[in-house]
RORO-126180 format. One record per residue (C-alpha): chain; residue in three letters; residue number from 1; x negated, y negated, z negated. Coordinates in pm, 1 decimal. Each point is the difference from the previous one (the first is absolute). Example, Ala and Ser with C-alpha at 12.3 -4.5 7.8 and 13.67 -1.06 7.14 Angstrom:
  kette  rest   nr        xx        yy        zz
      A   ALA    1   -1230.0     450.0    -780.0
      A   SER    2    -137.0    -344.0      66.0
REM end
This chain:
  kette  rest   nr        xx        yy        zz
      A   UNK    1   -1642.7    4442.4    -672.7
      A   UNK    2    -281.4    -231.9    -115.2
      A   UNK    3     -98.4    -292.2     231.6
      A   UNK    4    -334.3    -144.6      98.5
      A   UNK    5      -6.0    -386.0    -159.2
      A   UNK    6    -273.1    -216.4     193.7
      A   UNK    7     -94.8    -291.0    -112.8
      A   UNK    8    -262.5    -242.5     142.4
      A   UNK    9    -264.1    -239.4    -254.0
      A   UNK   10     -67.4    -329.4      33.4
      A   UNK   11    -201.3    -248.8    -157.7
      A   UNK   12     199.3    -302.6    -224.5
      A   UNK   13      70.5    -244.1     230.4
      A   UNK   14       1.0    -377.0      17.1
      A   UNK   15     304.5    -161.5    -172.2
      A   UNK   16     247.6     -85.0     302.9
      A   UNK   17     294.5    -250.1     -14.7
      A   UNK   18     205.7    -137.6     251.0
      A   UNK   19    -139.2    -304.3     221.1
      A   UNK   20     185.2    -294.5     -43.1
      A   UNK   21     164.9      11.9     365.8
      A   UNK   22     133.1     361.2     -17.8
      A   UNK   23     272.1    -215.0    -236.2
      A   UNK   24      44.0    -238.3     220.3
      A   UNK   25      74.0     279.6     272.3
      A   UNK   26     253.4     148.2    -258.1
      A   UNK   27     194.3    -297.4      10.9
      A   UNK   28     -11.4     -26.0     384.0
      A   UNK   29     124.6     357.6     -15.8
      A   UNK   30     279.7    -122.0    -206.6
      A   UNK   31      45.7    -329.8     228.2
      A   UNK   32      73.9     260.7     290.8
      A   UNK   33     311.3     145.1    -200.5
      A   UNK   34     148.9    -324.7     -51.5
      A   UNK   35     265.1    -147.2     182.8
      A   UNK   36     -81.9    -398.3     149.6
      A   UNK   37     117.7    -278.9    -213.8
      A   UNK   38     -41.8     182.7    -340.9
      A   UNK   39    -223.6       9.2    -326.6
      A   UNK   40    -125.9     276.0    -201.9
      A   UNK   41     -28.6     -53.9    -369.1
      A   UNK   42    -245.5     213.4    -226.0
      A   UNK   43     -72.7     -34.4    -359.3
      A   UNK   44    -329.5      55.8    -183.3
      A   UNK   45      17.3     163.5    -372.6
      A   UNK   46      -8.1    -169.1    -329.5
      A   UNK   47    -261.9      47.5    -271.1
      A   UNK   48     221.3     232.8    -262.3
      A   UNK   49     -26.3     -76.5    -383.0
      A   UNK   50    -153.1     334.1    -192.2
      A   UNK   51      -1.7    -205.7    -375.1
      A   UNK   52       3.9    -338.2    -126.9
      A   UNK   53    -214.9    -195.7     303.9
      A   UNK   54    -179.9     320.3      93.3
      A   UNK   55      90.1     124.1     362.2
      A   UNK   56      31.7     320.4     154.1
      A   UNK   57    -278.3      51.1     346.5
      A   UNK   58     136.5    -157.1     226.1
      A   UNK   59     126.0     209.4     310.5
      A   UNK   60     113.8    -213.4     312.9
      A   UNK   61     330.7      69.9     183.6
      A   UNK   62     -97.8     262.2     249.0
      A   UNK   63     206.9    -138.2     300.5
      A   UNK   64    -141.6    -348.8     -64.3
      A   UNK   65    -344.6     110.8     -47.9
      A   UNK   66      44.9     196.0     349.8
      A   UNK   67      78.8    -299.7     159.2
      A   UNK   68    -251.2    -217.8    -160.9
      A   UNK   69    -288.9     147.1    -188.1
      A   UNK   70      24.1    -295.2    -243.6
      A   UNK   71       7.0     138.8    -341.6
      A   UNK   72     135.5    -287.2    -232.0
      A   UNK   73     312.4       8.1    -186.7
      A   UNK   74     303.8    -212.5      61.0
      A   UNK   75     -67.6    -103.7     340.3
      A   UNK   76     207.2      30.1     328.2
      A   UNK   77       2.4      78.2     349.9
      A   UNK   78     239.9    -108.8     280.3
      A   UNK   79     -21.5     103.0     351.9
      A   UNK   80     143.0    -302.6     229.1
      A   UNK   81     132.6     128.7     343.8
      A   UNK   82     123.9    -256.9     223.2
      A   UNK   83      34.5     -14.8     370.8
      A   UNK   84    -246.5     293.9     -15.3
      A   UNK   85    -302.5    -197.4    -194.6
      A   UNK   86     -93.7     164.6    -303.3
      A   UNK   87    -151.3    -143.9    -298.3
      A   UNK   88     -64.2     151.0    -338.2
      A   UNK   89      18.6    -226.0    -275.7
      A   UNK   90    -122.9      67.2    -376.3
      A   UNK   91     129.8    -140.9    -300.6
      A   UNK   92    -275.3      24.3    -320.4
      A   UNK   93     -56.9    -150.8    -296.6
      A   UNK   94    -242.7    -296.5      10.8
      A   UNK   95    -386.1     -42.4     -61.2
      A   UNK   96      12.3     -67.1    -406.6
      A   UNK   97    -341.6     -55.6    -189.0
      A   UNK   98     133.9      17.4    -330.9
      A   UNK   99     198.8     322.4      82.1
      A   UNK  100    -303.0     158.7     211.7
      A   UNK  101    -261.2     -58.3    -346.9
      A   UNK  102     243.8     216.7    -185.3
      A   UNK  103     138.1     244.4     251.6
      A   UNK  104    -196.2      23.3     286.0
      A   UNK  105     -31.5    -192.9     388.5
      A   UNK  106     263.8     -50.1     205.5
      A   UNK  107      13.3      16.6     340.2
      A   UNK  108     144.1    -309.6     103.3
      A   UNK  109     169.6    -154.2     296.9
      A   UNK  110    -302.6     -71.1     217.5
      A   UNK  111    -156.1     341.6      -6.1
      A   UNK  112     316.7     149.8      28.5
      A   UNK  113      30.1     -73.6     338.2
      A   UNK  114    -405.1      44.7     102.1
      A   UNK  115     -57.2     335.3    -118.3
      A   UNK  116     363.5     128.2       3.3
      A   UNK  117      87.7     -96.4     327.8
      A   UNK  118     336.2    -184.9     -95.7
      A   UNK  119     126.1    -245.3     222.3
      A   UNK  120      96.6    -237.7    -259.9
      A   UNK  121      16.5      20.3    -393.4
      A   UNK  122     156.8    -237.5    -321.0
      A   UNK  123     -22.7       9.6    -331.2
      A   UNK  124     344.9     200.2    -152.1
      A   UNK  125     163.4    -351.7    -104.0
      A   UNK  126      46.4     -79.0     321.4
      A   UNK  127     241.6     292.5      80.4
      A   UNK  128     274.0    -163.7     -68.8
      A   UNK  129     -20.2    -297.6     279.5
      A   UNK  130    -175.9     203.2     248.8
      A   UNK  131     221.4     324.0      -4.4
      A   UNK  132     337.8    -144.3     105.8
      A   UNK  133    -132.7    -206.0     257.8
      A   UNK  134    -148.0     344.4     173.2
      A   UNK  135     321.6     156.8     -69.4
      A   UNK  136     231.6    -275.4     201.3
      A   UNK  137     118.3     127.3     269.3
      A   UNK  138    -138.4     312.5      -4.6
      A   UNK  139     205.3     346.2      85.5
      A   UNK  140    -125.5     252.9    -200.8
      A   UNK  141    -214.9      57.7    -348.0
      A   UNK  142    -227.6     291.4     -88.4
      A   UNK  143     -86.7     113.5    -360.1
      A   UNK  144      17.4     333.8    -199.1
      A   UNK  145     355.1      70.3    -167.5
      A   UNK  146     -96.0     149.9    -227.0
      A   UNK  147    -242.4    -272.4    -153.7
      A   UNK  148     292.2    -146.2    -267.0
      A   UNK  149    -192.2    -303.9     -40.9
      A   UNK  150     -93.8     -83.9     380.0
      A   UNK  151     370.5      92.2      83.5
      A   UNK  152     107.7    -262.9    -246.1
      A   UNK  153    -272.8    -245.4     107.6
      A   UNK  154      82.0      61.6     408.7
      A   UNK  155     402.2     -83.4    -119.0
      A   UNK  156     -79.4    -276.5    -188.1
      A   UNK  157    -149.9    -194.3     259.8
      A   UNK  158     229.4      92.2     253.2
      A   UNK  159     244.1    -136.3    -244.5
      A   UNK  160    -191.7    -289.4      -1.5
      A   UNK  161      20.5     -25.6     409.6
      A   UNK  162     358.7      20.3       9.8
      A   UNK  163      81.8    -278.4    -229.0
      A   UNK  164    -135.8    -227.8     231.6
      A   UNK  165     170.2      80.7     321.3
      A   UNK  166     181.1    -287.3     -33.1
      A   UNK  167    -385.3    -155.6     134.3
      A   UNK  168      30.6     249.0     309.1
      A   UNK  169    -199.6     283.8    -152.0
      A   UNK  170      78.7     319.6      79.1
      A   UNK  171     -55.3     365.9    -245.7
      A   UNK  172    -126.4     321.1     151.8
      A   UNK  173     272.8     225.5       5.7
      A   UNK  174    -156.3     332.4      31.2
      A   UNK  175    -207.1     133.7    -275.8
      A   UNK  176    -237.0     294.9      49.9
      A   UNK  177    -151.9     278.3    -245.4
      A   UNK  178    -370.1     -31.8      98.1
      A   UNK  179     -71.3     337.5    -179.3
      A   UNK  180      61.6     237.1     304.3
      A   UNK  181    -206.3    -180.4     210.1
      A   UNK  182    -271.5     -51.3    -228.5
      A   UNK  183      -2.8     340.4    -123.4
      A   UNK  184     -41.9     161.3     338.1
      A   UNK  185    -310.9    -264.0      65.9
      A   UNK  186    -136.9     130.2    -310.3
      A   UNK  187      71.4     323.5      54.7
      A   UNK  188    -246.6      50.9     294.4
      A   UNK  189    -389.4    -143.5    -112.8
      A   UNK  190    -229.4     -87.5     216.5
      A   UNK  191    -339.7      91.7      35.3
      A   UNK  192    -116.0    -226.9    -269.6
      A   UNK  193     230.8     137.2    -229.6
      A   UNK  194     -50.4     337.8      76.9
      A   UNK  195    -376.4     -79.0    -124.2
      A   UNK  196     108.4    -195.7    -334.6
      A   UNK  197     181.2     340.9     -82.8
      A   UNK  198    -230.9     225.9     141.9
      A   UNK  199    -275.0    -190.1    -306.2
      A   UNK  200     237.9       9.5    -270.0
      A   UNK  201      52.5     385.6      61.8
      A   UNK  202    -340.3      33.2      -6.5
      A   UNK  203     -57.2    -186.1    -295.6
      A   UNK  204     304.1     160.5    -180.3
      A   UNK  205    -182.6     357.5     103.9
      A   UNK  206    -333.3    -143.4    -211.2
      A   UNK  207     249.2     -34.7    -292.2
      A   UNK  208     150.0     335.7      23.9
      A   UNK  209    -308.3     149.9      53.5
      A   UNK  210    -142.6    -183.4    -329.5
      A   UNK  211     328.2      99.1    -158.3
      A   UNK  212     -91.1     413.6      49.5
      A   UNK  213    -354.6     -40.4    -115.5
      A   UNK  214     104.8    -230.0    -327.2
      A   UNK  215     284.5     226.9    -112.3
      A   UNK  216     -42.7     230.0    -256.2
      A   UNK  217     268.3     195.0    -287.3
      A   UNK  218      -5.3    -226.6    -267.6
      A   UNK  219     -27.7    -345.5     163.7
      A   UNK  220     377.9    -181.6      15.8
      A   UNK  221     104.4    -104.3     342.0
      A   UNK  222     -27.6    -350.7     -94.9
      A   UNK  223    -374.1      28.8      39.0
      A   UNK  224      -4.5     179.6     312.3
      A   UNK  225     258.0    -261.8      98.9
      A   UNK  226    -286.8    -290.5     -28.5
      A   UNK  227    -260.8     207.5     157.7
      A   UNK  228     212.7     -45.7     351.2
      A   UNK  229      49.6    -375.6     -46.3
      A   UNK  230    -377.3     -61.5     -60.1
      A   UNK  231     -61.2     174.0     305.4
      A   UNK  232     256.8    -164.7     215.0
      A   UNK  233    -119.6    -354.7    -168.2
      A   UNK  234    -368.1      82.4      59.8
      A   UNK  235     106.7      72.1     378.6
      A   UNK  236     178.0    -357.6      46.2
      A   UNK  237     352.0     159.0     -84.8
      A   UNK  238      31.3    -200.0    -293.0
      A   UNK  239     405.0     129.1     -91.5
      A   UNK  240     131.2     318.8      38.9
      A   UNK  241     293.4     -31.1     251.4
      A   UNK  242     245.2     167.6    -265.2
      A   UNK  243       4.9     167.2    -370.3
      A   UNK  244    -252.8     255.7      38.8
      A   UNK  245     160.9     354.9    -108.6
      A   UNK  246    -275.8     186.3    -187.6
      A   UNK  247     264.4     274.5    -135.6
      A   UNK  248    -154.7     319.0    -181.6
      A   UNK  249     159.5     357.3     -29.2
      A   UNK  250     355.5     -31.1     -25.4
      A   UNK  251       8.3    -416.2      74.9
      A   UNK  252     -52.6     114.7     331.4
      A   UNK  253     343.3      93.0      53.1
      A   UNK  254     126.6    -362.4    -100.4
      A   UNK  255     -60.1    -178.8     300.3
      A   UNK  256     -78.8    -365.5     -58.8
      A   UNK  257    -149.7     107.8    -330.9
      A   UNK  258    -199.8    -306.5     -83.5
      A   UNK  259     -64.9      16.4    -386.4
      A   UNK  260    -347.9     187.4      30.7
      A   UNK  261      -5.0      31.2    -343.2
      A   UNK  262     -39.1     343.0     -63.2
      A   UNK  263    -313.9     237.5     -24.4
      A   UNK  264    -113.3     216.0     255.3
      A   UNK  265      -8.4     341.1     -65.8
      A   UNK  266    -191.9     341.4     145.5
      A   UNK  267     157.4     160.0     230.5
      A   UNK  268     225.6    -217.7      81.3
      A   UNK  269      -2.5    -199.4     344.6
      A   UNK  270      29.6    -393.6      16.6
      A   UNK  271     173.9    -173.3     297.7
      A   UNK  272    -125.7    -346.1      83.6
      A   UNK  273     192.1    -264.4     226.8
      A   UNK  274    -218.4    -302.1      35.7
      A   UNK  275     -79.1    -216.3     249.5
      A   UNK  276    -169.1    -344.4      78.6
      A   UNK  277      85.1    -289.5     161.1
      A   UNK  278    -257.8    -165.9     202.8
      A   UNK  279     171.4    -356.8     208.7
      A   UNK  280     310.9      85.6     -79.1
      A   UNK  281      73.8     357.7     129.8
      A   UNK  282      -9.6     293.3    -237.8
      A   UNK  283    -110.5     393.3      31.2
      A   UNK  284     217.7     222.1    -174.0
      A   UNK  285    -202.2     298.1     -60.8
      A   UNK  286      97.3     341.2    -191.3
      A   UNK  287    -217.6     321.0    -154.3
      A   UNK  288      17.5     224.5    -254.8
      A   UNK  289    -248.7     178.4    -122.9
      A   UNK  290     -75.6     253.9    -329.2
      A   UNK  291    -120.6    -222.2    -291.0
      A   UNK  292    -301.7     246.4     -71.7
      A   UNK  293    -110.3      20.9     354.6
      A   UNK  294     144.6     334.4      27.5
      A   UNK  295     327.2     132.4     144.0
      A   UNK  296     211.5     257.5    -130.6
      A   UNK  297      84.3     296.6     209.9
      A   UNK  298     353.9    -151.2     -35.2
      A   UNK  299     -67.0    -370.8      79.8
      A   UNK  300    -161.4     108.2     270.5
      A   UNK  301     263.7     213.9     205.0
      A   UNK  302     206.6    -331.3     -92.9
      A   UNK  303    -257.4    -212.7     138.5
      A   UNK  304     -86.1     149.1     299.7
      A   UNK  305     380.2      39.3     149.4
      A   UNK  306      52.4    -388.7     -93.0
      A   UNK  307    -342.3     -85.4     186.0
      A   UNK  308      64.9     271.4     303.4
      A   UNK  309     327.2    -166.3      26.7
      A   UNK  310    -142.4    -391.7       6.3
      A   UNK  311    -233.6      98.8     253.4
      A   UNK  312     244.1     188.0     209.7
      A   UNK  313     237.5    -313.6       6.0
      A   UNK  314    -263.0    -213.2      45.9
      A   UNK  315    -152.0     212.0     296.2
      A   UNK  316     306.5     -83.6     158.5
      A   UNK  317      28.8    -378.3       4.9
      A   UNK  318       4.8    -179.7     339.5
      A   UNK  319     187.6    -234.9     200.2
      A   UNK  320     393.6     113.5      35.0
      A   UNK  321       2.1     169.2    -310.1
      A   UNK  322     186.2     -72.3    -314.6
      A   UNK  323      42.0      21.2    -333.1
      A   UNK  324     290.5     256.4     -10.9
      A   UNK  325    -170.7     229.3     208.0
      A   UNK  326    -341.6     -30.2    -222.0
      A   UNK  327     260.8      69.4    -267.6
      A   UNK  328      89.5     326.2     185.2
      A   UNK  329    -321.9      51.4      67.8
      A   UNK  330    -112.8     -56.5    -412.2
      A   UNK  331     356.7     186.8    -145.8
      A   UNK  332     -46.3     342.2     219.0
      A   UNK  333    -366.5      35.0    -142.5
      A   UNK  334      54.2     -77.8    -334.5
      A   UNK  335     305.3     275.4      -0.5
      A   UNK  336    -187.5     263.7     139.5
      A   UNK  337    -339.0     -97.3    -215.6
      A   UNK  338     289.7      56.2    -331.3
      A   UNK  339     150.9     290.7     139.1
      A   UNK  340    -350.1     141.9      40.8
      A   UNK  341     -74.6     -69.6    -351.2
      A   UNK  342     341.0     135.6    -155.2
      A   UNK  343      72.7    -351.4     -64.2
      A   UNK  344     311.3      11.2     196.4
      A   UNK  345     189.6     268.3     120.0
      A   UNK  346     222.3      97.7     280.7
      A   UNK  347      82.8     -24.5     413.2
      A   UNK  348    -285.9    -295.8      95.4
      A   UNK  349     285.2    -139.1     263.5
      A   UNK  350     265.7       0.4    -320.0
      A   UNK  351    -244.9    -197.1    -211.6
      A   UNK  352    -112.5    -235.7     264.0
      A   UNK  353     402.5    -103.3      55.0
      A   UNK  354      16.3     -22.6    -398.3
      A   UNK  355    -343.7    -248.0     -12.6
      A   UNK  356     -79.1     278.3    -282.6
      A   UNK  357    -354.0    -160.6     -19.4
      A   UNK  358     108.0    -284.4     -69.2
      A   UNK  359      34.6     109.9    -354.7
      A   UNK  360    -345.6     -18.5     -12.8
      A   UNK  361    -124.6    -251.6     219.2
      A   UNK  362     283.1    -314.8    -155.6
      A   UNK  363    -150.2    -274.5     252.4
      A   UNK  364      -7.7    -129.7     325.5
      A   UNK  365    -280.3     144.9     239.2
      A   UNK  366    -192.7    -343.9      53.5
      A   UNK  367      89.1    -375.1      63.8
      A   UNK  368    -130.7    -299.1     202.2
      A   UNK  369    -299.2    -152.7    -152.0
      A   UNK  370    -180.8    -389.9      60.4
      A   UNK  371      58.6    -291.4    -180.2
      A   UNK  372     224.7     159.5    -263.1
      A   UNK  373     -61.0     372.6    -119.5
      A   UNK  374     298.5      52.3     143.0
      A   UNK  375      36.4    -178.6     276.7
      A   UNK  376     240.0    -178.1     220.2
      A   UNK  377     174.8     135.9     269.2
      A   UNK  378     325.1     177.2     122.1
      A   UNK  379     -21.3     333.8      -3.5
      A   UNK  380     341.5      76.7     218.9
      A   UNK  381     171.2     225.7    -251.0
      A   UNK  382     279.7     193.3     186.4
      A   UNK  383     319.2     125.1    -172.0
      A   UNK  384    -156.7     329.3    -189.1
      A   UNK  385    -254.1    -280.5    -169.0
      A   UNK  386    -311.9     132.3     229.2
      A   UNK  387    -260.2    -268.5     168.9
      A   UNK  388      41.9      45.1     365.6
      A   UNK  389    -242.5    -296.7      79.9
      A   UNK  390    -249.6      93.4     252.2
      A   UNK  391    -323.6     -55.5     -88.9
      A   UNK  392    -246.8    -199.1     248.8
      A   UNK  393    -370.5    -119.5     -39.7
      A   UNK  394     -87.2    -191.4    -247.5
      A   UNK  395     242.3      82.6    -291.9
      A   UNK  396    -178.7      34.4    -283.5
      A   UNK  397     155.7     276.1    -271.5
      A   UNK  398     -52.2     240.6    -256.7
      A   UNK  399      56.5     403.6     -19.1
      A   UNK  400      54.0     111.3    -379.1
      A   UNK  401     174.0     317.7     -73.1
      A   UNK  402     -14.6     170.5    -306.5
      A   UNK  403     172.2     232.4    -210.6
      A   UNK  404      82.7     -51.0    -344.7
      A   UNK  405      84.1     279.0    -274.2
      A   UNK  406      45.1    -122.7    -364.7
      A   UNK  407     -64.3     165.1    -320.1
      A   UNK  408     363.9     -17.9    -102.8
      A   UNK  409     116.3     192.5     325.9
      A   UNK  410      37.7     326.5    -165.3
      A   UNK  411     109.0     134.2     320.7
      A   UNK  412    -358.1      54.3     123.1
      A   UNK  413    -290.9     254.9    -110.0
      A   UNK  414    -201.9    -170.8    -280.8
      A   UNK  415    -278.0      25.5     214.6
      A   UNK  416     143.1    -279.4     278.9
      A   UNK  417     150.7    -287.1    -314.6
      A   UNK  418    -175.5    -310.3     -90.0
      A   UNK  419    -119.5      -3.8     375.1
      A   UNK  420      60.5    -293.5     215.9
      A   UNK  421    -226.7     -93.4     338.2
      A   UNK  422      10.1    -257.8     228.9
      A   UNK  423    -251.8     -69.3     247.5
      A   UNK  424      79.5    -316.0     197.7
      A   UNK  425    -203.4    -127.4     326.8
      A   UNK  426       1.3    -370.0     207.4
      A   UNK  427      29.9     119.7     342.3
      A   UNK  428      21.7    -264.4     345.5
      A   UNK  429     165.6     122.7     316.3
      A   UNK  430    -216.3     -75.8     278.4
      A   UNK  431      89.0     113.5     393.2
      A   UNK  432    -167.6     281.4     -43.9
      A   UNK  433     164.1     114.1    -298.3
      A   UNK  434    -112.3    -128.3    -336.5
      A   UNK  435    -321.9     -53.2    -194.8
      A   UNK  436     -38.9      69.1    -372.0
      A   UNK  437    -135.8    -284.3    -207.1
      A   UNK  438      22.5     177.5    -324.7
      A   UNK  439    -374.0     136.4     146.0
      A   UNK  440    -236.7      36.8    -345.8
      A   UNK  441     251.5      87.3    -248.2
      A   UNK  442     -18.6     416.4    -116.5
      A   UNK  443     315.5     149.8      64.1
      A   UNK  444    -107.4     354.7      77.5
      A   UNK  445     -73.3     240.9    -297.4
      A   UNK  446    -370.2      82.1     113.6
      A   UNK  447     -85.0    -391.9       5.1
      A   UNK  448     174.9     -92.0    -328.2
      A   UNK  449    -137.2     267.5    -183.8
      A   UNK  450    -347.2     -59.0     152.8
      A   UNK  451      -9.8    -371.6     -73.4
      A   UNK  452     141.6      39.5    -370.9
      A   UNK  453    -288.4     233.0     -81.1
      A   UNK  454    -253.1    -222.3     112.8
      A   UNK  455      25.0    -296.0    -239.0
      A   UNK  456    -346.7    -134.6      80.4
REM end
């Protein structure tokens, strides 16, 4: 069975970005979880060495940046809730003209409270005085447990606190992994966000279109690899949100296969994973398509069962649903697409109990995306290892089977090794039921072959 794929055009849009109080409402959201007379702790990320004094780009802490848009490294927030008044208070380094000639402006302490919205903010030396004072006589701390360094920091000071109670202070004695609660927060974007994503996928669609009509047998995926990042930089994306995969022929089945070294060659297809990042949240797009524009009878039986089955899973996506029952929904297609094709034999209810696809299709069937590729969030795993969580508007994640049949899997016909497809869409519940933002990237094989012949 082949289905119909729709897709709607659009024109590029504007460049969005979060407005400055749509952080300021994350951290009220976050206010609301906590308990009265208790502080929240979150860390921002440090610049990394890559050689010498050359640094890596620097990518903020995601949970900090969440909370705070501020995108500086080193710096800290502390949420202050006492007697039911909330403050937020940044830490940052300090205003530095010789640093700022050599390395760029810094935001400072007085801005940092006009255009971020914080109720107070101090240079990072004075962390030490301030902290313990806001910790006296508080009952409970918040931070991440799994942040090494701001687990150390948090015990440190507490430390600090306790060798004075001999001067009446008094520790917190309940400490609190902030992760759930921020993770559900972030789980769930807002309309805002929803619109940041909905540009990068559309500007991560440009790239994969320019990616078809640039490819050609003899080019090595390295250069196809820099046609998507200067589309997503010309777009305002200006970093890829991951190690593009541009994986030729056989590569494909290797899946994070980031060398792109190797030359393309005809008849063979090329997968691409790529995505940008535009303010912080990422697209995670997949397609593969033939590397001379043309698909072989036996790529394309291959091809279509893969995309029949995305859009069959993703046809189902709504409110209540879950990811084990997409899984289902994915594993009982895929089974009877290879038993169709003499891939796999046998009773279709036998295989389905033995997950006999899964020989072929080695991954999971999609993941929450947003600030990270893979994003945050629980996903309520019961005891067989499948994701019972119920999805509701506004989760944001992405539908990616594929099937996977190397050339040294002398168990298939000749005609089916060296194959591996993935085709990977961003997808939003909404009330209704979900919206695709994956919208002007070629997935079917009508539109991929039309666009790849028509390099003007």
């Amino acid at each position: 069975m082949t289905i119909v794929h729709e897709k709607t055009s659009t024109q590029l849009p504007g460049i969005a970005s979060l407005p400055m109080r749509d952080f300021k409402t994350h951290r009220d959201n976050f206010f609301d979880k906590m308990e009265n007379n208790s502080i929240a702790f979150f860390s921002a990320a440090c610049e990394v060495t890559r050689s010498n004094d050359t640094e890596y780009a620097f990518c903020q802490n995601k949970n900090f940046y969440y909370l705070t848009g501020f995108n500086e490294p080193d710096a800290l927030l502390a949420l202050l809730k006492i007697d039911n008044n909330q403050q937020s208070i940044l830490f940052s380094l300090p205003k530095d003209k010789s640093h700022e000639v050599w390395h760029g402006r810094r935001v400072g302490q007085d801005k940092a409270c006009q255009y971020y919205n914080f109720d107070q903010s101090f240079v990072l030396d004075e962390l030490t005085s301030l902290v313990p004072e806001y910790l006296n006589n508080l009952n409970q701390v918040y931070f991440c447990f799994d942040n090494s360094e701001m687990s150390q920091q948090v015990f440190t000071w507490l430390s600090h606190v306790r060798s004075t109670a001999r001067q009446g202070t008094k520790v917190p004695e309940v400490l609190i992994d902030a992760s759930p609660i921020i993770n559900d927060l972030r789980l769930i974007k807002s309309a805002n966000e929803i619109e940041v994503m909905r540009q990068v996928n559309y500007i991560s669609g440009l790239a994969h279109q320019r990616a078809m009509q640039k490819t050609a047998a003899g080019k090595f995926e390295y250069q196809i690899e820099t046609e998507l990042l200067h589309e997503f930089s010309r777009h305002g994306a200006r970093h890829p949100a991951y190690a593009s995969i541009v994986a030729g022929g056989d590569n494909a089945n290797i899946l994070h296969y980031t060398d792109n070294g190797e030359t393309l060659q005809d008849n063979d297809l090329l997968l691409i994973d790529a995505g940008g990042e535009l303010s912080g949240y990422a697209a995670d797009i997949t397609r593969t398509f033939p590397v001379n524009g043309k698909f072989t009878a036996p790529q394309k039986l291959l091809y279509q069962l893969v995309l029949d089955t995305q859009l069959t899973v993703i046809a189902a996506i709504k409110p209540g649903i879950t990811f084990a029952k997409l899984n289902q929904i994915a594993n009982e297609y895929l089974t009877q697409g290879l038993i169709d094709l003499a891939i796999l034999s046998g009773d279709l209810a036998q295989l389905l109990i033995d997950k006999a696809c899964k020989k072929y299709f080695i991954h999971g069937l999609g993941h929450w995306l947003g600030l990270d590729v893979h994003d945050v969030g629980d996903y309520q795993n019961n005891e067989n290892k499948e994701q019972c969580r119920e999805f509701v508007a506004g989760m944001v994640l992405t539908i990616e089977p594929g099937l996977y049949m190397p050339n040294d899997d002398y168990e298939l016909e000749e005609q089916w090794r060296g194959i591996g497809i993935r085709i990977e869409d961003n997808i939003v519940v909404t009330e209704q039921g979900y919206e695709n933002l994956t919208v002007n990237s070629p997935s079917t094989i009508i539109e991929i072959e039309a666009l790849m012949n028509d390099k003007e």
